[in-house]
C-alpha positions in Angstrom: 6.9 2.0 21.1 8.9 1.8 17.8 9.0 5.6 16.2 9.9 6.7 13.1 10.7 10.0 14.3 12.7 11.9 10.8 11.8 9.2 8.8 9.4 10.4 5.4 7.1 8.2 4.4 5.2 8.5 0.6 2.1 6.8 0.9 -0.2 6.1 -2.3 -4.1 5.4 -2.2 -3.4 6.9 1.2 -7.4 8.4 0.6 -9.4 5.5 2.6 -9.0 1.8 3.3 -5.4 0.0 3.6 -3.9 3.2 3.0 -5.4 5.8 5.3 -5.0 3.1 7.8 -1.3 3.1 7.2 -1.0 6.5 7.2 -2.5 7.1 10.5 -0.5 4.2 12.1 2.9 5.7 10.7 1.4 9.1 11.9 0.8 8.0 15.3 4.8 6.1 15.3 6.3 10.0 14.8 7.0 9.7 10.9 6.6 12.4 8.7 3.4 11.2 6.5 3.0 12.6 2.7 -0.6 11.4 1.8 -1.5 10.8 -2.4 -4.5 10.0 -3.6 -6.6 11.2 -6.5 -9.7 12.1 -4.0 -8.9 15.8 -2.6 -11.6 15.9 0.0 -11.4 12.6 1.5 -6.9 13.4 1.5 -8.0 16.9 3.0 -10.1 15.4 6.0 -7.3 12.4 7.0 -4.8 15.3 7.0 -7.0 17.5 9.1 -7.7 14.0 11.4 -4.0 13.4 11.6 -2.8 16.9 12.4 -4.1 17.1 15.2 -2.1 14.8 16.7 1.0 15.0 14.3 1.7 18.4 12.4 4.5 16.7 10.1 1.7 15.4 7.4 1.0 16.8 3.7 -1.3 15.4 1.1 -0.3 15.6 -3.0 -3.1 14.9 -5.3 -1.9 12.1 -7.1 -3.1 10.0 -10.4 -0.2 7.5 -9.9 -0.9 5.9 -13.4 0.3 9.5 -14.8 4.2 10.2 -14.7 3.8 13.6 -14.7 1.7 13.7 -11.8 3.8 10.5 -9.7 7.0 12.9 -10.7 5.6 16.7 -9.2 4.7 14.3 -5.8 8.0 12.8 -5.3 9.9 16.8 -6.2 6.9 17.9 -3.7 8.0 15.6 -1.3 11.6 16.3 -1.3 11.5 20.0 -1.8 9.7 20.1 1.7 11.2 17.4 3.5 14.6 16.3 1.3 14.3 12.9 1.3 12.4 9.8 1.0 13.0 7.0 3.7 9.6 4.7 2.8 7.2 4.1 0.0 4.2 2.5 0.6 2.7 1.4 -2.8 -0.7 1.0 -1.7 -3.0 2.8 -4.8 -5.1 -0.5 -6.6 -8.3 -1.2 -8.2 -10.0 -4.5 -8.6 -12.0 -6.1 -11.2 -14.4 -8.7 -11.2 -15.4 -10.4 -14.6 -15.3 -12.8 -17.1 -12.3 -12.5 -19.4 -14.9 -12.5 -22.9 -16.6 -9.5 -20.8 -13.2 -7.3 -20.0 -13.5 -4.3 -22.4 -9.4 -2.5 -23.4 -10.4 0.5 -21.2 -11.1 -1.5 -18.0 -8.0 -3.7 -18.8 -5.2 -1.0 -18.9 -7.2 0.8 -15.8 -5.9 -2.2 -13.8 -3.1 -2.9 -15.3 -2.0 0.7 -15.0 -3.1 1.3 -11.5 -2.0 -2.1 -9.9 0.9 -2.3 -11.5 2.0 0.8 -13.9 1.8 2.8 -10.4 4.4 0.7 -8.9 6.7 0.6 -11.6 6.5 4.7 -11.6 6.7 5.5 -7.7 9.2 2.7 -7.2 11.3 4.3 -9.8 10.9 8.0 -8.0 11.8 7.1 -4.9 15.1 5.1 -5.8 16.5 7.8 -7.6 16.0 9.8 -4.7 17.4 7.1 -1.9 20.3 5.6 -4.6 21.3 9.9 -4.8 20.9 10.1 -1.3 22.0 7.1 0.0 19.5 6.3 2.2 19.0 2.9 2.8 15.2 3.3 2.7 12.7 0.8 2.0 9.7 0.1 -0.5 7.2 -2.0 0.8 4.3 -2.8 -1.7 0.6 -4.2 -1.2 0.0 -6.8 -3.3 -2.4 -9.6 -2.8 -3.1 -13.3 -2.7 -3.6 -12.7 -6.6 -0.2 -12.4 -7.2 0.4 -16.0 -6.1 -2.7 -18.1 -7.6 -5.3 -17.8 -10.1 -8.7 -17.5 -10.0 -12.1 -17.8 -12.4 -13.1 -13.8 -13.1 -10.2 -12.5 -11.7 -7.8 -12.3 -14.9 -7.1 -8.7 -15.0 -6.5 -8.5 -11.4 -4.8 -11.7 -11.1 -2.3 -10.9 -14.0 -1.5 -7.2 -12.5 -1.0 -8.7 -9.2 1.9 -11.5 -10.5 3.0 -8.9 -12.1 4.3 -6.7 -9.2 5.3 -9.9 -7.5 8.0 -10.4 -10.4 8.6 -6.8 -10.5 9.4 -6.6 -6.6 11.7 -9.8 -6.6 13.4 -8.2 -9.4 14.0 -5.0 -7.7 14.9 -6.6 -4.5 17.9 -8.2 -6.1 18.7 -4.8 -8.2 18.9 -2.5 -5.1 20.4 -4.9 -2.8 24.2 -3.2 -3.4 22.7 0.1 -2.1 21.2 -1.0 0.7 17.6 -1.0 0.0 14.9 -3.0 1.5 12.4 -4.1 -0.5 8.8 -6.3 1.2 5.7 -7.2 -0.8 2.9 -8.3 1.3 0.3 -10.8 0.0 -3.0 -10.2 2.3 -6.0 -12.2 1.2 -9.7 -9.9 1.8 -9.5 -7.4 3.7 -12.5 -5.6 4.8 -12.2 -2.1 2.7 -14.2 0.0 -0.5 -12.7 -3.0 -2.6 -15.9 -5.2 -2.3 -18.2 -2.3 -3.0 -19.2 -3.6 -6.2 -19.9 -6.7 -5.2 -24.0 -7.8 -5.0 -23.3 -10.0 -2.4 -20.2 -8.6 -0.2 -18.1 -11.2 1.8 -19.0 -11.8 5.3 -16.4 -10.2 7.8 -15.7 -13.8 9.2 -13.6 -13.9 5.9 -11.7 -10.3 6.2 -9.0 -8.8 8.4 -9.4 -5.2 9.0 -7.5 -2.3 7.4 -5.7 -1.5 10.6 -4.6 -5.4 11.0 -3.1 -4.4 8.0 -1.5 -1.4 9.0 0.1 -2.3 12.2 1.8 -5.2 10.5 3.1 -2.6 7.6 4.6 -0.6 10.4 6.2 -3.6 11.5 7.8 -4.4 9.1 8.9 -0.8 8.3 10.7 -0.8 11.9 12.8 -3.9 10.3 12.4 -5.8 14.1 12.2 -9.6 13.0 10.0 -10.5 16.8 7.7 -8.0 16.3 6.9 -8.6 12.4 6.6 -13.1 13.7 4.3 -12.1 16.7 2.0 -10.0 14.8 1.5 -12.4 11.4 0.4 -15.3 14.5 -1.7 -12.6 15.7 -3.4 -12.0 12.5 -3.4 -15.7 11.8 -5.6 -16.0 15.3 -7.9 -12.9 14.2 -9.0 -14.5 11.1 -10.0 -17.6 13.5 -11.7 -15.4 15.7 -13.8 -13.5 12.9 -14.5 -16.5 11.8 -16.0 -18.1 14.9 -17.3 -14.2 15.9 -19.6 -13.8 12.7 -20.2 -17.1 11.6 -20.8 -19.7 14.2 -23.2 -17.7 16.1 
């Protein structure tokens, strides 16, 4: 089993779906797991889950669209640990709605969470690694929005190309230090995300949070088989959820 035993991993929207997902699977590998999230109970419980079967895990209350706040969680993190190996940008919010129907507020609430955040916790952590020199790695969940456009989706759509531009930027940037940088493009995945919706998609169209999970370890360990085997093992999920909860 790969283990990323020493290694500190900062993950944000670590408080349910994707995140917490990712956190327990990193958790479970041996890493040291620093949980931030804006919802203090639900941060409280996951640490409580995960220490009982790894002590090495913390959670920061985080509002990663505020600098002050993404700041205090990355000096948190190194005053009790000293360094930073990973970053997980996972925190999001989605949006759903006509562009004539988009009021400011909702607008910069994406555009700061999906994207803002990154910018901020991306720019933590490398002044920690680059000081350091650890050649760490910053591994962002995007989504199939950053690739393509779709009717309703504006905000999301245009917060979501913009971290893919911002990640292929910085993977150039930090290249001479060492730095890894991976942006992952999952389509639906089944998580609080389509809680507003009247009519939620059917599973046969989702992965789970965990499918996501294992493949973010994966990619974390850096072992080129392992990160192949499980995007064809994905690929064959989404077939089987599709036959399992459709063609019944």
């Amino acid at each position: 089993m790969v283990s990323f035993k020493n290694k500190v991993v900062v993950i944000t929207g670590a408080s349910s779906g994707i995140g917490k997902a990712i956190a327990i699977e990193f958790a479970k590998k041996n890493a040291t797991v620093i949980l931030a999230a804006r919802r203090v109970q639900k941060l409280q419980e996951l640490q409580t889950y995960i220490s009982s079967f790894n002590e090495n895990c913390i959670y920061v209350k985080t509002d990663v669209t505020k600098e002050n706040e993404v700041i205090n969680l990355f000096n948190e993190t190194e005053k009790l640990y000293g360094r930073i190996d990973i970053l997980i940008n996972n925190a999001g919010r989605g949006l759903k709605s006509e562009i004539i129907n988009i009021s400011f507020d909702d607008w910069l609430s994406v555009i700061h969470t999906n994207l803002t955040s990154v910018f901020l916790c991306t720019r933590e952590s490398l002044k920690r690694m680059i000081k350091k020199k650890i050649k760490g790695h910053i591994i962002t969940i995007s989504s199939i929005a950053g690739l393509y456009g779709t009717p309703k989706y504006a905000a999301y759509c245009a917060s979501k190309h913009g971290v893919t531009g911002f990640q292929r930027s910085l993977k150039w940037e930090v290249l001479k230090h060492g730095i890894k940088v991976s942006t992952i493009h999952p389509g639906r995945v089944d998580t609080e995300f389509f809680d507003i919706y009247k009519n939620r998609p059917s599973r046969s169209q989702m992965l789970s949070p965990k499918d996501i999970a294992i493949y973010i370890t994966a990619i974390a360990s850096r072992f080129l088989p392992k990160i192949i085997g499980i995007r064809i093992l994905n690929m064959f999920k989404r077939i089987y959820y599709f036959i399992r909860y459709t063609l019944k």
